[in-house]
BAVEXNU-768712 format. One record per residue (C-alpha): residue number from 1; chain; x, y, z. Coordinates in steps of 0.2 Angstrom, whole numbers. Layout:
REM residues N
ATOM    nr   kette      xx      yy      zz
ATOM   NUM       A       X       Y       Z
...
END
This chain:
REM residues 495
ATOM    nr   kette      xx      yy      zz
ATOM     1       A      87     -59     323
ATOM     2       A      76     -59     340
ATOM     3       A      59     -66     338
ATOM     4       A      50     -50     339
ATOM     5       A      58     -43     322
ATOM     6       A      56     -60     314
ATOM     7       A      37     -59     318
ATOM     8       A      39     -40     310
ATOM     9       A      46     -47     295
ATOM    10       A      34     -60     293
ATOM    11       A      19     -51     299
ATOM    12       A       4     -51     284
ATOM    13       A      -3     -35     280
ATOM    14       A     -21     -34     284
ATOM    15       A     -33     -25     272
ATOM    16       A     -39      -7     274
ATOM    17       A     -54     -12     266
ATOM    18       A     -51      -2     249
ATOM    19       A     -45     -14     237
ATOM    20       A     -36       1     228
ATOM    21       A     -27       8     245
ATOM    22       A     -21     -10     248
ATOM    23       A     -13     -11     231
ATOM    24       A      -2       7     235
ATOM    25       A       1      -2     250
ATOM    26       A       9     -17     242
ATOM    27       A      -6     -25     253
ATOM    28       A     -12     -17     266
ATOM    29       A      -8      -9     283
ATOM    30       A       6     -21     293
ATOM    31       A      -5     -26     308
ATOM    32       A      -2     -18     326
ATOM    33       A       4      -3     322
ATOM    34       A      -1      15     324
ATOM    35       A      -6      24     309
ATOM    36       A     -14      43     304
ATOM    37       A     -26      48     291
ATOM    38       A     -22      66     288
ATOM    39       A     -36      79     277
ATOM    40       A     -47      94     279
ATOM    41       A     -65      90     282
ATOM    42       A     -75      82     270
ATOM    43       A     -61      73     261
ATOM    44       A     -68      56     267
ATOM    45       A     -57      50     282
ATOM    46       A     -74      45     294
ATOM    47       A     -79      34     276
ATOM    48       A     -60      26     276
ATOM    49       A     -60      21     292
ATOM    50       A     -78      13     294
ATOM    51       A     -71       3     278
ATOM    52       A     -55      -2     288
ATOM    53       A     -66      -8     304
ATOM    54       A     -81     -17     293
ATOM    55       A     -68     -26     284
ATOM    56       A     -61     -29     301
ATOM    57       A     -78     -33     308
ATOM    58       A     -81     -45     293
ATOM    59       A     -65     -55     296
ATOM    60       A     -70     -60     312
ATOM    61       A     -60     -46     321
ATOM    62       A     -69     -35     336
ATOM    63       A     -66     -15     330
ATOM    64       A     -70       1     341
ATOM    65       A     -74      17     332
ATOM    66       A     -71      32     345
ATOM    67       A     -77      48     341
ATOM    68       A     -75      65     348
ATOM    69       A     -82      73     334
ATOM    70       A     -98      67     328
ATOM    71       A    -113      57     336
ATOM    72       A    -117      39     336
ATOM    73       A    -132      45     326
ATOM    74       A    -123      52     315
ATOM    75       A    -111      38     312
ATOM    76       A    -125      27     309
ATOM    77       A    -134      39     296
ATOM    78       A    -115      39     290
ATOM    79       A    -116      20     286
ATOM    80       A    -134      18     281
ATOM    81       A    -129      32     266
ATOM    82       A    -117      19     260
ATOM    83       A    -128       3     261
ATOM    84       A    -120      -1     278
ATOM    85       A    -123      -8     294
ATOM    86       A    -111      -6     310
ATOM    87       A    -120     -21     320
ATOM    88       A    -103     -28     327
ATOM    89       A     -93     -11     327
ATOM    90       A     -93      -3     345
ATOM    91       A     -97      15     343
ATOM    92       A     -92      26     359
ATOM    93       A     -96      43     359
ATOM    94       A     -85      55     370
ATOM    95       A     -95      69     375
ATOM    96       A     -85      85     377
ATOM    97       A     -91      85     396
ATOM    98       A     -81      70     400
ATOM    99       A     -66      79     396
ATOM   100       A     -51      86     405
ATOM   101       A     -52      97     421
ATOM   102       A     -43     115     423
ATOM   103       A     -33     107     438
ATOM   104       A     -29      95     431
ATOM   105       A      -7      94     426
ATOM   106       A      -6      79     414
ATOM   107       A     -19      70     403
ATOM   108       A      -6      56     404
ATOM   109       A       9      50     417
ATOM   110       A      19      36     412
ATOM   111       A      29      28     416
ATOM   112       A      23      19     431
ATOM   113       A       5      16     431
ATOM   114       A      -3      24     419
ATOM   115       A     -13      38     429
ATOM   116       A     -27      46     415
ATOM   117       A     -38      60     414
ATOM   118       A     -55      58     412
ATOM   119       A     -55      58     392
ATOM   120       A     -43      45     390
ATOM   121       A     -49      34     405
ATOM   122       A     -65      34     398
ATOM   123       A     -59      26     380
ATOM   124       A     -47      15     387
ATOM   125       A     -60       7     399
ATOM   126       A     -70       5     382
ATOM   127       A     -55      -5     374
ATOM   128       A     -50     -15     391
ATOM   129       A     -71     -21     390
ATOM   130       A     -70     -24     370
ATOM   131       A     -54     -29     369
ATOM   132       A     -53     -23     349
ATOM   133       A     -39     -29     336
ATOM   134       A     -44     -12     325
ATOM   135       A     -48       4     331
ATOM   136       A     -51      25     328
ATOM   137       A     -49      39     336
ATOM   138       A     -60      53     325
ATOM   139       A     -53      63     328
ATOM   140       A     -34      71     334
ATOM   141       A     -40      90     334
ATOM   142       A     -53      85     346
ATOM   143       A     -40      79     356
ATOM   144       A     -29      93     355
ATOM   145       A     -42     104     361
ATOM   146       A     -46      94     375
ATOM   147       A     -28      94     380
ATOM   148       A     -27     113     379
ATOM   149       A      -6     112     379
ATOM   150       A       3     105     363
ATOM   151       A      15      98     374
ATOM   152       A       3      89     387
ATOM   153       A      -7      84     367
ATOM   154       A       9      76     361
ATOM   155       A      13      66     377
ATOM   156       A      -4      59     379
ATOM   157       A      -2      51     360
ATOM   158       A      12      47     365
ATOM   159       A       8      39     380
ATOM   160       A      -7      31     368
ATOM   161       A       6      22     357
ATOM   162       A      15      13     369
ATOM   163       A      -2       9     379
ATOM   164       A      -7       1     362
ATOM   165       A      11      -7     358
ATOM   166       A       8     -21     370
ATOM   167       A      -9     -25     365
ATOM   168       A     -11     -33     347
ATOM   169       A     -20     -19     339
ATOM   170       A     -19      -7     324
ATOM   171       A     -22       8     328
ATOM   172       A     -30      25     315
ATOM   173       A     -31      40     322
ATOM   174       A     -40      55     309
ATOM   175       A     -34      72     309
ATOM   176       A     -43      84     301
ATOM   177       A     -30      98     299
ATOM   178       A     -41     110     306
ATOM   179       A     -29     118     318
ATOM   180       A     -16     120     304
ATOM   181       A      -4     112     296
ATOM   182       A      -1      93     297
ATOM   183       A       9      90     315
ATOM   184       A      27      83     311
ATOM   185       A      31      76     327
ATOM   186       A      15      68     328
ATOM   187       A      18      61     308
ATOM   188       A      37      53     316
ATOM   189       A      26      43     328
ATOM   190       A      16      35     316
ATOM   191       A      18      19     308
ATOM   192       A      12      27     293
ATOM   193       A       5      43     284
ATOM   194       A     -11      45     271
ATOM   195       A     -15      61     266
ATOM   196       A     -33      62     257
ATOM   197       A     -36      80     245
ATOM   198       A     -52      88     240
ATOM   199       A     -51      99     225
ATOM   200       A     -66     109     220
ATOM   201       A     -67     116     202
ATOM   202       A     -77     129     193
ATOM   203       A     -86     114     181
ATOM   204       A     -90      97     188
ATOM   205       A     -88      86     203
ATOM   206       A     -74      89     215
ATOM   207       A     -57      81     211
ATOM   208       A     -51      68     226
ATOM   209       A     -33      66     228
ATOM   210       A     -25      52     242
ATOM   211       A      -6      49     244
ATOM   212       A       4      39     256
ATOM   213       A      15      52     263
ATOM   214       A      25      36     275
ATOM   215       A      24      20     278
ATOM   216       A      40      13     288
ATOM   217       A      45      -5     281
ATOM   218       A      36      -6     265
ATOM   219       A      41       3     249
ATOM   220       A      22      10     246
ATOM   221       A      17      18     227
ATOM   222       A      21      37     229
ATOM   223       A      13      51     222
ATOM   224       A      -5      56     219
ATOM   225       A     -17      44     215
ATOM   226       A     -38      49     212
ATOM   227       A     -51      43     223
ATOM   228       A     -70      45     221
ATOM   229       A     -82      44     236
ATOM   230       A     -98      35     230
ATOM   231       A    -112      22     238
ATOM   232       A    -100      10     246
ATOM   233       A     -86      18     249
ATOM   234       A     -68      23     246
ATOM   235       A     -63      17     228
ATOM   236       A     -45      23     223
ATOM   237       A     -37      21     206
ATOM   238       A     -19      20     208
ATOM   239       A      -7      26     196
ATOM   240       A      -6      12     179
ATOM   241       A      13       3     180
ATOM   242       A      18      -7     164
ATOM   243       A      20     -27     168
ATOM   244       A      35     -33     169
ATOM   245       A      34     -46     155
ATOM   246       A      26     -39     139
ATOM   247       A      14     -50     132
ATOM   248       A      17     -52     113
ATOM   249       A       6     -58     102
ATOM   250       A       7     -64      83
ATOM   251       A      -2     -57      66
ATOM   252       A     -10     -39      63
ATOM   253       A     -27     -32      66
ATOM   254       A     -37     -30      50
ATOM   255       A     -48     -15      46
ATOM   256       A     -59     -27      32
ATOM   257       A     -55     -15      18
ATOM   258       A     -40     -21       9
ATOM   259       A     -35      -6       0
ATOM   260       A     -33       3      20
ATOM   261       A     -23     -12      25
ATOM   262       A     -13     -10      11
ATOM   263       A      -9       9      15
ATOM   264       A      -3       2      34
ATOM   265       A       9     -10      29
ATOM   266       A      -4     -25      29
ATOM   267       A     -13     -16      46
ATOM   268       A     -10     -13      64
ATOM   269       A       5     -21      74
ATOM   270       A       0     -30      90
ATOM   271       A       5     -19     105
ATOM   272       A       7      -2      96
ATOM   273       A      -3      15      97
ATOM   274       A     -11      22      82
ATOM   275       A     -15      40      79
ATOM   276       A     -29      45      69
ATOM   277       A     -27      64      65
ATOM   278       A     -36      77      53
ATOM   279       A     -48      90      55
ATOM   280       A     -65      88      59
ATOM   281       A     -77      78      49
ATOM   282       A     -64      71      38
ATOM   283       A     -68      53      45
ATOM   284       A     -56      48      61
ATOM   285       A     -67      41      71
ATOM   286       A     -76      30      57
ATOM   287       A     -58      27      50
ATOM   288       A     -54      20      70
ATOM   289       A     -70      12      71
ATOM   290       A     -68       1      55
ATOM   291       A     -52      -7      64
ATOM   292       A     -62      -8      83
ATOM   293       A     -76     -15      76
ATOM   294       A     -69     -28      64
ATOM   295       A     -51     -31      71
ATOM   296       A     -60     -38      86
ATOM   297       A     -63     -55      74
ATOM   298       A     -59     -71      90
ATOM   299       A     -55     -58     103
ATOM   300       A     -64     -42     112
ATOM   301       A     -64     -23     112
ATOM   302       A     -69      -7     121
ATOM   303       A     -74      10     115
ATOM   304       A     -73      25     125
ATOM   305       A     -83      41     119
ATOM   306       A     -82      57     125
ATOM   307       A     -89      66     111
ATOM   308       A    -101      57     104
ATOM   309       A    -117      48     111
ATOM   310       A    -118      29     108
ATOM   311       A    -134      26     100
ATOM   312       A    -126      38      87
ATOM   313       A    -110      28      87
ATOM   314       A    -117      12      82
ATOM   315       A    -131      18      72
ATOM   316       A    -120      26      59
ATOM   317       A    -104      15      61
ATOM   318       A    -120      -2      57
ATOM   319       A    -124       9      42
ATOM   320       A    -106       8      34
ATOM   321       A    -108      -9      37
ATOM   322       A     -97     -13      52
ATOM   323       A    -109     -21      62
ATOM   324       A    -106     -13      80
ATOM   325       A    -122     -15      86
ATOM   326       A    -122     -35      82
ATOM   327       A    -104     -36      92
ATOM   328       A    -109     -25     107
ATOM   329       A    -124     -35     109
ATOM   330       A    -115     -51     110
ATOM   331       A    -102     -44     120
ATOM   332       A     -83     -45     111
ATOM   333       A     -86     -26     111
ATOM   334       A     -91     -13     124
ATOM   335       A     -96       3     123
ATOM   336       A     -93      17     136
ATOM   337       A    -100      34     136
ATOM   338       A     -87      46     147
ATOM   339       A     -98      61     156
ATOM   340       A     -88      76     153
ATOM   341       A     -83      84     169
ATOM   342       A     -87      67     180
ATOM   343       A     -72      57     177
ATOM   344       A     -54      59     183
ATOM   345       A     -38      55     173
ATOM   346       A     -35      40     187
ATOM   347       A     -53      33     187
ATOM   348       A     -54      35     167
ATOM   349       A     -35      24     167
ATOM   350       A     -43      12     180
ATOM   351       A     -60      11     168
ATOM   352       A     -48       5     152
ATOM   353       A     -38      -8     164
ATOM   354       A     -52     -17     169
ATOM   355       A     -58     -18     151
ATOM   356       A     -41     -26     148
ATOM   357       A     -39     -36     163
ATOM   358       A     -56     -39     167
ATOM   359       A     -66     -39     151
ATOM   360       A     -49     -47     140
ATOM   361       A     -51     -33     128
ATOM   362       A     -35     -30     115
ATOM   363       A     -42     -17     105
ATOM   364       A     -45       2     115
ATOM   365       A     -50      14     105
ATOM   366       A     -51      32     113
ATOM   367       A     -61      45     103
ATOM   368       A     -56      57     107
ATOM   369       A     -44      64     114
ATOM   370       A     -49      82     112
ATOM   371       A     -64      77     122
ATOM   372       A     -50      68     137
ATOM   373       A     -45      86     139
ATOM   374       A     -60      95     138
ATOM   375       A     -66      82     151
ATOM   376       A     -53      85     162
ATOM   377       A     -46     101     162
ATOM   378       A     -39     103     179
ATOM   379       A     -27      89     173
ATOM   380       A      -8      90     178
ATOM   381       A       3      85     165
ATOM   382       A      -7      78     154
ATOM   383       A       6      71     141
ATOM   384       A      12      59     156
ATOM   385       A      -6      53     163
ATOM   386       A      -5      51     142
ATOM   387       A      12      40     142
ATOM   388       A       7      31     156
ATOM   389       A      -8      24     148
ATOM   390       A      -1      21     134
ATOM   391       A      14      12     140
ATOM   392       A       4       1     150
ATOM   393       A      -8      -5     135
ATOM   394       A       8      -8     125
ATOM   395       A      18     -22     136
ATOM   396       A      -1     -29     139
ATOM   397       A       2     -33     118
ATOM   398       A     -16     -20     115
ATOM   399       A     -20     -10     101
ATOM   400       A     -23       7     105
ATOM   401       A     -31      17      92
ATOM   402       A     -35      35      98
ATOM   403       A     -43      50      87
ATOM   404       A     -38      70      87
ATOM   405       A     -44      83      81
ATOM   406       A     -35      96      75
ATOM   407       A     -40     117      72
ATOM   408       A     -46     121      56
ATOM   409       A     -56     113      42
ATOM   410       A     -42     116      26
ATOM   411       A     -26     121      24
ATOM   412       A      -7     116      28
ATOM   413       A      -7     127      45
ATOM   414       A     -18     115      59
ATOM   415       A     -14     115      77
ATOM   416       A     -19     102      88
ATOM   417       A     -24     102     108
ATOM   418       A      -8      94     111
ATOM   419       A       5      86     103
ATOM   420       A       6      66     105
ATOM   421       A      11      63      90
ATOM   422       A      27      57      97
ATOM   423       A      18      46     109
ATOM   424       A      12      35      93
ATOM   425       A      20      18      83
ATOM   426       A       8      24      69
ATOM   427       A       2      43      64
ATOM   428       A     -14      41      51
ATOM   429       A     -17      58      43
ATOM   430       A     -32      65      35
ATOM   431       A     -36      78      25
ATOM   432       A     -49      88      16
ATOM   433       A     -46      94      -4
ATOM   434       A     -56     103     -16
ATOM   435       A     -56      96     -35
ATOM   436       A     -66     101     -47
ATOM   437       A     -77     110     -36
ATOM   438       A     -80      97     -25
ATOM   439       A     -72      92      -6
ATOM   440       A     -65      76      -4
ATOM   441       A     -56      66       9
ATOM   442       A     -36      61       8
ATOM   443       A     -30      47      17
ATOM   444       A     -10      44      22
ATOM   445       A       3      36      35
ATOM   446       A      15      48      41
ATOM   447       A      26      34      51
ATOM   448       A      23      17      58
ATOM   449       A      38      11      70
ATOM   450       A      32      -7      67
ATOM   451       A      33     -11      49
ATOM   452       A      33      -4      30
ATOM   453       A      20       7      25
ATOM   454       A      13      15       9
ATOM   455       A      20      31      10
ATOM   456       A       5      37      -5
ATOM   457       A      -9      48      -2
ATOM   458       A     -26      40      -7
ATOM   459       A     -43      47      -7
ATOM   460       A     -55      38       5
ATOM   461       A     -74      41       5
ATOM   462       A     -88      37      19
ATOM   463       A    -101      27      11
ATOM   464       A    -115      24       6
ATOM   465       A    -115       7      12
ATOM   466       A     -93       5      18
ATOM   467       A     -80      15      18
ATOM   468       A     -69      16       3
ATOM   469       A     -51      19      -2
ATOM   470       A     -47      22     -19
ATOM   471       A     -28      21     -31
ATOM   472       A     -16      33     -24
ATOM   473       A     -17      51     -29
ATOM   474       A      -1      49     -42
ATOM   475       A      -7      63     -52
ATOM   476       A     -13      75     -40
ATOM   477       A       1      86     -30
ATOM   478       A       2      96     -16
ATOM   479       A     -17      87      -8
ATOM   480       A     -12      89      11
ATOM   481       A     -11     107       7
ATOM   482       A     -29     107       4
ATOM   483       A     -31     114     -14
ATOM   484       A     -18     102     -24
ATOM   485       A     -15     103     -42
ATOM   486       A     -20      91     -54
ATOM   487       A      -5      85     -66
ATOM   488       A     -13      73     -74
ATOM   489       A     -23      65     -89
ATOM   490       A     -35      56     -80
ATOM   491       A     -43      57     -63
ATOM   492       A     -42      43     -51
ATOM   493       A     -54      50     -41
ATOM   494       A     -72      41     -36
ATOM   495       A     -87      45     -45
END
């Protein structure tokens, strides 16, 4: 192996400055290299590549920004926006009159000296003066106009790359697609490919979408993986992957009502997902909230609501006597309230994996998922994002308790949004049923891949001061129908 590979196989991967790009890129971008950043405008390649020179700038390293496209006015209104400042960044502004001359035949000759047009002279005088280790090019159409041939354009990048293959610098050049179609031939020159997406919908923000479309030498995440643009910068949430060791754990998560515990086999298994499913109002999320809020005893817990508002949460949960309030305060619970219509599926997986990692919570609840969809819409495949969520809080040894709601109020024939049913170590059904002229509640496990269960029906009821589950409805038939028959002597039933 000569020395030059042996330095290409060693070489450490410098950061782009966007912690979430670097993990796609199994670390970064491999130094002094030639790489493109491909979207239409507005996607957020100028905000990308001021990251990758600060973060430059801030390691020490001297970083030119050239641009074709934009002033230096501009550029620094650019980085003020995101609490910025360029001081150590060389911004040079190519004014469109430097550019090329109708006589003239080539932009670039190589080899032999390397004889320039005026455009390029005019930036490589900038990087022989500077002397950078990072530097953009905003952007390529610019270029390509200035050129005026596509074959003269490809042979002055071309011509740029072997310029910048003796010199230790990375170079990122931005194409903003606005001549057509992403260039193929300019996309095999490059070190690597990034493609960033802006997709506008009728409700909410606009969806932001990156992937790596090549990167030569390193095995980068594929696919599509959110973004959001916000004060700072860049932040990307990359696709959830399960650890390679799960992280198993001994006992059960209690609920603190015996009688529920009882009906779960003795509670909720370690590293398992439980479903709480029943129409509306029949007690889910209080049901999901008795085991978040008590089952976090020694350890912590997070609670996402898209349906309901917080202060509402708590206040009603306190009143049953779980004391959420006291555990949020002190902080072994928190309490997230999701915007509908401001969150991706990516950024709301990223929000749940730095509760876990960061925040060391083992208990998730998700309530609900109705509200997940309704959220988020626009979302492909939503039973994957779904398993991939799931998956991942299961080998990190989490209990996931997530609540749906299902169509209709009473009756055997309810529908739900979609079915994840199958996605689920446990399935918790409840149910509405009329006796004696007055509506109850039903409680019963349908499956739980973990352990034993009851597989009785009991009556549960909400208040006034707990939550309550009664004997099993022996002599009742026919209760998840909604109107059951009473076959017995005597009623179990609360008074």
């Amino acid at each position: 192996m000569t020395n030059a590979a042996s330095a290409d196989v060693i070489a450490t991967p410098i950061s782009t400055g966007v912690p979430g790009l670097d993990e796609l890129l199994i670390g970064g971008l491999t130094p002094d290299r030639m790489y493109m950043v491909e979207g239409s405008p507005g996607t957020g390649k100028t905000t990308l590549a001021l990251q990758f020179l600060l973060n430059g700038r801030d390691a020490g390293e001297k970083t030119v920004y050239v641009t074709l496209s934009e002033t230096v006015r501009e550029m620094e209104a650019i980085a003020r926006s995101h609490g910025w400042s360029l001081d150590g960044v060389e911004l040079f502004q190519l004014s469109p009159a430097e550019g090329l001359k109708p006589e003239d035949q080539y932009t670039l000759y190589h080899p032999a000296e390397v004889e320039l047009g005026e455009t390029v002279k005019s930036v490589l005088e900038v990087i022989e003066r500077v002397q950078p280790t990072r530097i953009v090019f905003d952007s390529l159409s610019e270029l390509k106009l200035l050129a005026r041939d596509p074959l003269r354009y490809r042979r002055q990048i071309l011509a740029l790359k072997e310029y910048f293959s003796g010199r230790e610098c990375t170079v990122v050049m931005l194409d903003d697609l606005s001549t057509g179609g992403p260039d193929l031939q300019l996309e095999s020159l490059s070190h690597g490919v990034i493609l960033l997406e802006m997709l506008p919908f009728e409700y909410g923000r606009a969806r932001r979408r990156l992937r790596i479309v090549k990167f030569r030498g390193v095995a980068a995440i594929e696919g599509f993986h959110d973004f959001v643009i916000r004060r700072g910068g860049l932040n990307v949430f990359p696709q959830l992957t399960s650890p390679q060791q799960s992280a198993p754990r001994a006992g059960v998560v209690q609920s603190g009502v015996p009688e529920l515990d009882q009906l779960l086999g003795g509670g909720l298994t370690w590293g398992t997902t439980t479903l709480f499913i029943g129409p509306a109002g029949t007690g889910k999320s209080t049901m999901a909230a008795q085991y978040a809020a008590t089952g976090v005893t020694g350890t912590n817990g997070a609670i996402f609501l898209f349906d309901e508002r917080a202060s509402t949460f708590i206040s009603r949960t306190d009143a049953l006597g779980m004391k959420l309030g006291e555990r949020v305060k002190s902080g072994h619970v928190s309490l997230k309230q999701i915007d509908p219509g401001d969150m991706s599926p990516g950024e709301f997986s990223h929000r749940v994996r730095l509760a876990v990692e960061r925040e060391g919570a083992r208990v998730i609840l998700i309530d609900s998922l109705n509200g997940y969809l309704n959220a988020i819409p626009q979302v492909e495949a939503p039973l994957v994002r779904m398993h991939e969520l799931l998956s991942y809080l299961n080998e990190r040894g989490v209990v996931t308790l997530m609540v749906v709601a299902q169509h209709g109020i009473v009756g055997s024939n309810m529908t739900t949004p979609i079915d994840v049913s199958y996605l689920a170590d446990t399935v918790v059904l409840l149910r509405f049923f009329e006796s004696a002229g007055v509506v109850r509640r039903a409680v019963s496990v349908m499956k739980k891949r973990s352990g034993p269960h009851e597989s009785t029906i009991r009556e549960f009821q909400l208040g006034p001061d707990r939550l309550r589950v009664g004997a099993a409805l022996s002599e009742f038939q026919g209760v998840l129908t909604g109107v059951p028959h009473y076959i017995g002597a005597s009623g179990p039933l609360f008074k």
